[in-house]
N, CA, C and O atoms as a CHARMM CRD file, in Angstrom:
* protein
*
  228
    1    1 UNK  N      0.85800  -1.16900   0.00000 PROA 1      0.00000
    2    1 UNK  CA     0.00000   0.00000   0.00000 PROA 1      0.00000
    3    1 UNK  C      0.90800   1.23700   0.00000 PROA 1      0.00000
    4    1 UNK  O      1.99800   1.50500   0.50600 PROA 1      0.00000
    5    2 UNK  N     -0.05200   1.93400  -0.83500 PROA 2      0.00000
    6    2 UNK  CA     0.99900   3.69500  -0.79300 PROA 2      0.00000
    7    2 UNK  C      0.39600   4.79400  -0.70400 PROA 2      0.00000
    8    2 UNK  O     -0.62500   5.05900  -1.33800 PROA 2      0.00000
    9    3 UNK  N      0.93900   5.51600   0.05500 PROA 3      0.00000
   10    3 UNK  CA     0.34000   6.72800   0.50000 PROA 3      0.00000
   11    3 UNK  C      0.78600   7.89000  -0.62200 PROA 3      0.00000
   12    3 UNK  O      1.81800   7.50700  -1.17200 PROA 3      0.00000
   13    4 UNK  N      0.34900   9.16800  -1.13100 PROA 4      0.00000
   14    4 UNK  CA     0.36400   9.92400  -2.41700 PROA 4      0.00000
   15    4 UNK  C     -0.55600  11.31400  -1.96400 PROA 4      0.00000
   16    4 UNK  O     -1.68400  11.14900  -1.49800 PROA 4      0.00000
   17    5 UNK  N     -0.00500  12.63100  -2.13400 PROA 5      0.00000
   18    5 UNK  CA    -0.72100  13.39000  -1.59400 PROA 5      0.00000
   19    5 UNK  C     -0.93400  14.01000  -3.58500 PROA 5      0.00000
   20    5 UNK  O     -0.14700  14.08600  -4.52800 PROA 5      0.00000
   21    6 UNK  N     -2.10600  14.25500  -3.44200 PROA 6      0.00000
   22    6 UNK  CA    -2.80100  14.66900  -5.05400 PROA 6      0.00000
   23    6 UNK  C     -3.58600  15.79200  -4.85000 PROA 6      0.00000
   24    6 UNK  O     -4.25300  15.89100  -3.82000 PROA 6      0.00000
   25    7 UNK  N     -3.59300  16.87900  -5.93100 PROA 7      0.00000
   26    7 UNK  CA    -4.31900  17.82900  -6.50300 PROA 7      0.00000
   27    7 UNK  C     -5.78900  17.60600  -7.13400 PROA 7      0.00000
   28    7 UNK  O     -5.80200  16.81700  -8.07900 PROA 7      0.00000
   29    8 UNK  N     -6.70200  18.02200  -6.86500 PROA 8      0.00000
   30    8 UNK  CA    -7.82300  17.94500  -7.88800 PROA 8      0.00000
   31    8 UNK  C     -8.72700  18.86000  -8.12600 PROA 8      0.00000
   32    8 UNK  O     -9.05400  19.40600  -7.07200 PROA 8      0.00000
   33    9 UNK  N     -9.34200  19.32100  -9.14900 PROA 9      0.00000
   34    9 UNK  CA    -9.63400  20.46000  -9.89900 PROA 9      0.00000
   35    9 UNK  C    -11.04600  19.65100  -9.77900 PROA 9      0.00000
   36    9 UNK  O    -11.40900  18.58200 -10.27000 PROA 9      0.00000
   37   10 UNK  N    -11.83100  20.79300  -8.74800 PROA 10     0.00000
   38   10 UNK  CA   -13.56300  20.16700  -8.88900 PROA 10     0.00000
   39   10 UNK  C    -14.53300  21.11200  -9.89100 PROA 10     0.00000
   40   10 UNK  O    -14.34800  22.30500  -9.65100 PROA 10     0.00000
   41   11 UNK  N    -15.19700  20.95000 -10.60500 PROA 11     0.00000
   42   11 UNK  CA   -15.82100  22.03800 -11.03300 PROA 11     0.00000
   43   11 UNK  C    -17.16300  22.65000  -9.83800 PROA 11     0.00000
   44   11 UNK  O    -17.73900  21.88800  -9.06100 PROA 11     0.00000
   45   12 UNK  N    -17.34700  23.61900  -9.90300 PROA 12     0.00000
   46   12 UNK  CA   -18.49600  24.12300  -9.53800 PROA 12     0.00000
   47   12 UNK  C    -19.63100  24.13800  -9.53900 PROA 12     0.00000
   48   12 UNK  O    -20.48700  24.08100  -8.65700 PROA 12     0.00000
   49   13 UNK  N    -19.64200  24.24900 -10.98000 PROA 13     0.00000
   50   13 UNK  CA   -21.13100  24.25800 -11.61000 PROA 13     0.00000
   51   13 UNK  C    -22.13400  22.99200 -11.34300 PROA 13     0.00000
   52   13 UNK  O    -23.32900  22.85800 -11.60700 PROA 13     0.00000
   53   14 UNK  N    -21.48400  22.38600 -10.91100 PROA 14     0.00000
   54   14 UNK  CA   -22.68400  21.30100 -10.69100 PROA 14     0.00000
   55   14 UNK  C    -23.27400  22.09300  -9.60500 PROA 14     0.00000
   56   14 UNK  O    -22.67100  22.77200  -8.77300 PROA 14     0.00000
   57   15 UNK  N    -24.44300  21.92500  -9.72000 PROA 15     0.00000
   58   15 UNK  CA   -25.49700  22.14700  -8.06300 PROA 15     0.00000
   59   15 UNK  C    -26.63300  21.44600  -7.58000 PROA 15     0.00000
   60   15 UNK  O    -27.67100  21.31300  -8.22800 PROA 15     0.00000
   61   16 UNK  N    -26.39600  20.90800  -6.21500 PROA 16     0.00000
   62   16 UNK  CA   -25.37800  21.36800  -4.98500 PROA 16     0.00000
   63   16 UNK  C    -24.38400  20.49200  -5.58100 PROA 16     0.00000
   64   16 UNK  O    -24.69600  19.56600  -6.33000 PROA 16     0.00000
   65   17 UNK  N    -22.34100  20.97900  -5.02300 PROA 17     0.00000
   66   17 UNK  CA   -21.87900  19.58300  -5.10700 PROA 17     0.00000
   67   17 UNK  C    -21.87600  19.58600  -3.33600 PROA 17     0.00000
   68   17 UNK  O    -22.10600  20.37000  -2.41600 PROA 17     0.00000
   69   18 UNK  N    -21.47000  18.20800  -3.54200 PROA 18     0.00000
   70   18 UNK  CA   -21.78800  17.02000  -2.45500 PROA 18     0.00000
   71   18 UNK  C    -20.47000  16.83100  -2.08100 PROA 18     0.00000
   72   18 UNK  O    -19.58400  17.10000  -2.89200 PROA 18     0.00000
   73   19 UNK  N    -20.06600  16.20000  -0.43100 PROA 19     0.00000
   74   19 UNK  CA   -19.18700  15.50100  -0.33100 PROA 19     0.00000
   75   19 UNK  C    -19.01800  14.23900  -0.95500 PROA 19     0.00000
   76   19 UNK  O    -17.93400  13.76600  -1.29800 PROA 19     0.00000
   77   20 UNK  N    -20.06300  13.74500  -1.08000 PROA 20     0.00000
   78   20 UNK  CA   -19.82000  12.33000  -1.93900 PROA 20     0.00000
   79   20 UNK  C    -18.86400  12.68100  -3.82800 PROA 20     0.00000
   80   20 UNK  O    -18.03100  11.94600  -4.35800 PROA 20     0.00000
   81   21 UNK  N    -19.39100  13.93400  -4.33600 PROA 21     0.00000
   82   21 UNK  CA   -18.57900  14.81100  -5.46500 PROA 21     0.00000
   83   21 UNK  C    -17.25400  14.66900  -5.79600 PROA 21     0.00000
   84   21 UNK  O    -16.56200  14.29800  -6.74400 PROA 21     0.00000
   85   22 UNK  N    -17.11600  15.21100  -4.37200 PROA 22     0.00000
   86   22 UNK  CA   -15.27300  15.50300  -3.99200 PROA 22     0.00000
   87   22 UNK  C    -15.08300  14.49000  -3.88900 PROA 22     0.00000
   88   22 UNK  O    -14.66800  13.98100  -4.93000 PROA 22     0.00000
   89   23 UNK  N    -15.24900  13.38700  -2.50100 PROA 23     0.00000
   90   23 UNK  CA   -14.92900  12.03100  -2.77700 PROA 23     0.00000
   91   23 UNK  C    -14.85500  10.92200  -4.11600 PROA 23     0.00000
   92   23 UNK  O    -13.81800  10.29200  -4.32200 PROA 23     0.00000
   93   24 UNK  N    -15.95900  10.77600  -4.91300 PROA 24     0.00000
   94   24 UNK  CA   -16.03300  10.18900  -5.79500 PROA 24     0.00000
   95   24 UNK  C    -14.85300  10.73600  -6.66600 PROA 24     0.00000
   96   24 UNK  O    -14.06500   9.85100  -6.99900 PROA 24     0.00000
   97   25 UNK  N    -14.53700  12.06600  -7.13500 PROA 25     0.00000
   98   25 UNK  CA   -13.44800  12.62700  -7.88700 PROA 25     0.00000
   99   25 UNK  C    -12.02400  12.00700  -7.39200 PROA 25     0.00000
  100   25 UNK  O    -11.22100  11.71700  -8.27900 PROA 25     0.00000
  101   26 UNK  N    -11.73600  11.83200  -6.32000 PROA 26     0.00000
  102   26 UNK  CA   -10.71800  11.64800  -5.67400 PROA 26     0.00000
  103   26 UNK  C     -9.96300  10.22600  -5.77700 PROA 26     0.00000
  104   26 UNK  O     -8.82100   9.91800  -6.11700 PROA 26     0.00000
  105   27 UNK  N    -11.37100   9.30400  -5.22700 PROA 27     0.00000
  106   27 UNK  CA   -11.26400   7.93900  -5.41900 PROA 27     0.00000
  107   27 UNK  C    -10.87800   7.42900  -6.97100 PROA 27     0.00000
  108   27 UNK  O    -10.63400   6.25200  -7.23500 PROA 27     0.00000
  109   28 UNK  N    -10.86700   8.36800  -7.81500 PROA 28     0.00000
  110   28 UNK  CA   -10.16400   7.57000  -9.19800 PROA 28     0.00000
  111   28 UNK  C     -8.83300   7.67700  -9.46200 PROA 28     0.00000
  112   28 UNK  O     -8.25300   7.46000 -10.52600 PROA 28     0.00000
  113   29 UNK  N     -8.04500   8.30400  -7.58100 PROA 29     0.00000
  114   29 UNK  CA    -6.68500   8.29700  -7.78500 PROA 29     0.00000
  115   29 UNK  C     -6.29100   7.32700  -6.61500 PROA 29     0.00000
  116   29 UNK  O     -5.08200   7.10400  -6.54300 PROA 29     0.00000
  117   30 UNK  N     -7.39600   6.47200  -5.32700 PROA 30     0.00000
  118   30 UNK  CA    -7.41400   5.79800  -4.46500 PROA 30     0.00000
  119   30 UNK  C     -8.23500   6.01400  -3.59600 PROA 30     0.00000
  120   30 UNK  O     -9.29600   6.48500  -4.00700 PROA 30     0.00000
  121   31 UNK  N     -8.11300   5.78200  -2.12000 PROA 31     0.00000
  122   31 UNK  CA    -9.10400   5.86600  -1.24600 PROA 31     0.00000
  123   31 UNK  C     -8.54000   6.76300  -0.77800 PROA 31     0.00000
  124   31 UNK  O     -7.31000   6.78500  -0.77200 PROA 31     0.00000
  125   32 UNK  N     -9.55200   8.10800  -0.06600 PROA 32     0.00000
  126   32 UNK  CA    -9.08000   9.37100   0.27500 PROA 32     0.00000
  127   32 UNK  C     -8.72400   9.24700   2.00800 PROA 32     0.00000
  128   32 UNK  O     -9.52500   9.03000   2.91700 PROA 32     0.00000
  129   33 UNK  N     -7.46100   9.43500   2.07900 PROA 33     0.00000
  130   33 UNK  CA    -7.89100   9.08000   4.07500 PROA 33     0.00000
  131   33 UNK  C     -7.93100  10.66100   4.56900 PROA 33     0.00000
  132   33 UNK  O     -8.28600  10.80100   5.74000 PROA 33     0.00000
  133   34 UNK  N     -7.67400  11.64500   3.97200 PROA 34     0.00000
  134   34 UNK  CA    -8.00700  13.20800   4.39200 PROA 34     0.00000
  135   34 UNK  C     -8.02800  13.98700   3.07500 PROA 34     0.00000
  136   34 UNK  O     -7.35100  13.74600   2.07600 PROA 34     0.00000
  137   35 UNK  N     -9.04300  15.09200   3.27300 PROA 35     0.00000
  138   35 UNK  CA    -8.57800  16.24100   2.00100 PROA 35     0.00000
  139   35 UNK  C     -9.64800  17.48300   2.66100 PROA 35     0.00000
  140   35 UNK  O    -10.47500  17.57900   3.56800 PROA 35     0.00000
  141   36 UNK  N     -9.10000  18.26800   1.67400 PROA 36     0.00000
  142   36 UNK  CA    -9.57400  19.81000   1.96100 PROA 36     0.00000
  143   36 UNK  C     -9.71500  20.60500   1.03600 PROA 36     0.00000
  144   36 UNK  O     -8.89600  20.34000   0.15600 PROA 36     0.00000
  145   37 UNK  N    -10.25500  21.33600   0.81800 PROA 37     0.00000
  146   37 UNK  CA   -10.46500  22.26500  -0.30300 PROA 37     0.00000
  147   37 UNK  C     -9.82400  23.51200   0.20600 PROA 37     0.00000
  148   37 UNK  O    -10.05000  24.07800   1.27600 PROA 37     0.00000
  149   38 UNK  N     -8.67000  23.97500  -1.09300 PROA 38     0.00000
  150   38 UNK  CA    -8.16600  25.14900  -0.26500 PROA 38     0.00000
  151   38 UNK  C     -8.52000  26.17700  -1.01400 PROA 38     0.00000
  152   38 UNK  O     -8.03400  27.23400  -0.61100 PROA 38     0.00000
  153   39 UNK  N     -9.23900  26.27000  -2.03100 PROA 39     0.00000
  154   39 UNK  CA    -8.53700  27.21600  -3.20100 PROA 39     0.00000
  155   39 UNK  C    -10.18200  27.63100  -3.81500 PROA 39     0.00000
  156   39 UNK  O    -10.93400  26.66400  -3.69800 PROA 39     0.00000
  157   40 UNK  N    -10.62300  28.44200  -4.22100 PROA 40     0.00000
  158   40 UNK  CA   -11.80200  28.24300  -4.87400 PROA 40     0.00000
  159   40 UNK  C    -11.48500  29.23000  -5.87700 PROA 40     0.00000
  160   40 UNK  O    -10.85200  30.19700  -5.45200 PROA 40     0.00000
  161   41 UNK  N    -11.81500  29.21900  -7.30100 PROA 41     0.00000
  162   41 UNK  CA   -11.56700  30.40500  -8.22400 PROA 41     0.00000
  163   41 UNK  C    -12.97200  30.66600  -8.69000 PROA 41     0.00000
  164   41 UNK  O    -13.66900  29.84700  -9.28900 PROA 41     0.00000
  165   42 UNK  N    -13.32200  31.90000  -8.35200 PROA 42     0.00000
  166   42 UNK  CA   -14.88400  32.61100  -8.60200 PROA 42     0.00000
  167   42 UNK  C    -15.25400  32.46000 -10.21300 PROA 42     0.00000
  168   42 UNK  O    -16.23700  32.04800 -10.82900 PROA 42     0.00000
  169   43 UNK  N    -13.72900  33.10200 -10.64400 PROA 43     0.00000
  170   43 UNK  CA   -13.94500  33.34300 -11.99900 PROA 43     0.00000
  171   43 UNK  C    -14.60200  31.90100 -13.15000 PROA 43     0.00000
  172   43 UNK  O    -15.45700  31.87800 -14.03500 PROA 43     0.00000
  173   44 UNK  N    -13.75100  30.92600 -12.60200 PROA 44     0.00000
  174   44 UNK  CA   -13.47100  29.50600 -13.56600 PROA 44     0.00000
  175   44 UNK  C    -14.74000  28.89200 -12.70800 PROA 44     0.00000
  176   44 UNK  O    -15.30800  28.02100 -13.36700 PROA 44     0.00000
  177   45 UNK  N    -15.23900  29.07800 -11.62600 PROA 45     0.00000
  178   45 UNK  CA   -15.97500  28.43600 -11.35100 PROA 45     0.00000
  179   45 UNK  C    -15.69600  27.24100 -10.72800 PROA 45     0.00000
  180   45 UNK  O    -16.72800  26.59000 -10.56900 PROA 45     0.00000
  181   46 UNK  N    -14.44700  26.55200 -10.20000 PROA 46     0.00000
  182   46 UNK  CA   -13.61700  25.63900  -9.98600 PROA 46     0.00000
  183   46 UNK  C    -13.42100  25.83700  -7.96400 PROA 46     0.00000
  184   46 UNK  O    -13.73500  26.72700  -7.17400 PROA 46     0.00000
  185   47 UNK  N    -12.81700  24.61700  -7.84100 PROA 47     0.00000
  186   47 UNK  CA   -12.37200  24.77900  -6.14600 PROA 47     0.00000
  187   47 UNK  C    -11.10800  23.45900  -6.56800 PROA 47     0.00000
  188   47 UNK  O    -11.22800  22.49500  -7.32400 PROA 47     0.00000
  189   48 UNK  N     -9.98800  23.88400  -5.77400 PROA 48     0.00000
  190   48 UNK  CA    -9.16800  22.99900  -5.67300 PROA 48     0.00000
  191   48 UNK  C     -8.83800  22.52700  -4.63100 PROA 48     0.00000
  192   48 UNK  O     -8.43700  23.23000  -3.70300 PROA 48     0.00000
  193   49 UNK  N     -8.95500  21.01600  -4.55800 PROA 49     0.00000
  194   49 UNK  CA    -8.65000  19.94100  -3.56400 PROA 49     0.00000
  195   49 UNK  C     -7.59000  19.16300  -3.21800 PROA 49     0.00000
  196   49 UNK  O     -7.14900  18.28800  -3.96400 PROA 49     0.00000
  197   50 UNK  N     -7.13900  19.41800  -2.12500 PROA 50     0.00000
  198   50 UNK  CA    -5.55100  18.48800  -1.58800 PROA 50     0.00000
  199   50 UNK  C     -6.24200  17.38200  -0.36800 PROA 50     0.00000
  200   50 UNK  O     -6.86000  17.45900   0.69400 PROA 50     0.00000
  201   51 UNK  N     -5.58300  16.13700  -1.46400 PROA 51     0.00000
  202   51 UNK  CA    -5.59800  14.39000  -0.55900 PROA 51     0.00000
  203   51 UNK  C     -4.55900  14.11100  -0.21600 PROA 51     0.00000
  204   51 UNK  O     -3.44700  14.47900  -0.59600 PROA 51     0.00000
  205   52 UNK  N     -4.91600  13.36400   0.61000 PROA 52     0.00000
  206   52 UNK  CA    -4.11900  12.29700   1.15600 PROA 52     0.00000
  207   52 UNK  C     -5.15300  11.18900   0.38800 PROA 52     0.00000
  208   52 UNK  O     -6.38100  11.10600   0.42600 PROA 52     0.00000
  209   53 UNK  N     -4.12700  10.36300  -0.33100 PROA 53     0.00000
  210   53 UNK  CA    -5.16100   9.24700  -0.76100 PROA 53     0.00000
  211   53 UNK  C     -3.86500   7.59800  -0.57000 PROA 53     0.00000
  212   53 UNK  O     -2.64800   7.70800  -0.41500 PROA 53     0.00000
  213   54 UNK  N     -4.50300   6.50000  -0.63700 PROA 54     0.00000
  214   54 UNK  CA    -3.80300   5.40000  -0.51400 PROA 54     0.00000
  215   54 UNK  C     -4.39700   4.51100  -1.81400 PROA 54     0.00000
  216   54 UNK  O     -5.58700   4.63500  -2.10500 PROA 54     0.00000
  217   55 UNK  N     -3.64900   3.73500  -2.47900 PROA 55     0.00000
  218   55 UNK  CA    -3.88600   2.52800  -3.15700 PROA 55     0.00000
  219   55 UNK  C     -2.87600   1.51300  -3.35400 PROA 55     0.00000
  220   55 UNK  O     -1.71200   1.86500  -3.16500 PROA 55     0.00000
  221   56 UNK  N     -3.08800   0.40200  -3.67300 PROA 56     0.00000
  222   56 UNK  CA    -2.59600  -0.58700  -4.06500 PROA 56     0.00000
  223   56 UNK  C     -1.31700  -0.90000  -4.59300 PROA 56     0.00000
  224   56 UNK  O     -1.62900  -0.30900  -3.55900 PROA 56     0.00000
  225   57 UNK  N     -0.36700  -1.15000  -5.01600 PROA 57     0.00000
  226   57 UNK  CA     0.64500  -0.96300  -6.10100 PROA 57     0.00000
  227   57 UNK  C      1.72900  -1.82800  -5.87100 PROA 57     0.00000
  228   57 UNK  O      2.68400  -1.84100  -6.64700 PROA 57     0.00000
């Protein structure tokens, strides 16, 4: 197992998003064991997300 800290670019425009959103986005890089949204850009409509994620390898 490996631990990997990753970036991810959520869009906005969906409405509402959901924690399940962020999660589901995340999980196609492993299982998330923490994350946070630090970043949100008004303009792009976007929020950016930092994991901690683990998978397999």
């Amino acid at each position: 197992m490996t631990t990997h800290f990753i970036e991810a670019e959520i869009d906005l425009q969906q409405t509402p998003l959901t924690v399940k959103d962020v999660e589901a986005t995340l999980e196609k890089q492993g299982e998330p064991l923490r994350w946070a949204i630090t970043e949100v850009d008004k303009d792009k409509e976007t929020a950016k997300v930092e994991a901690i994620v683990t998978n397999e390898q």
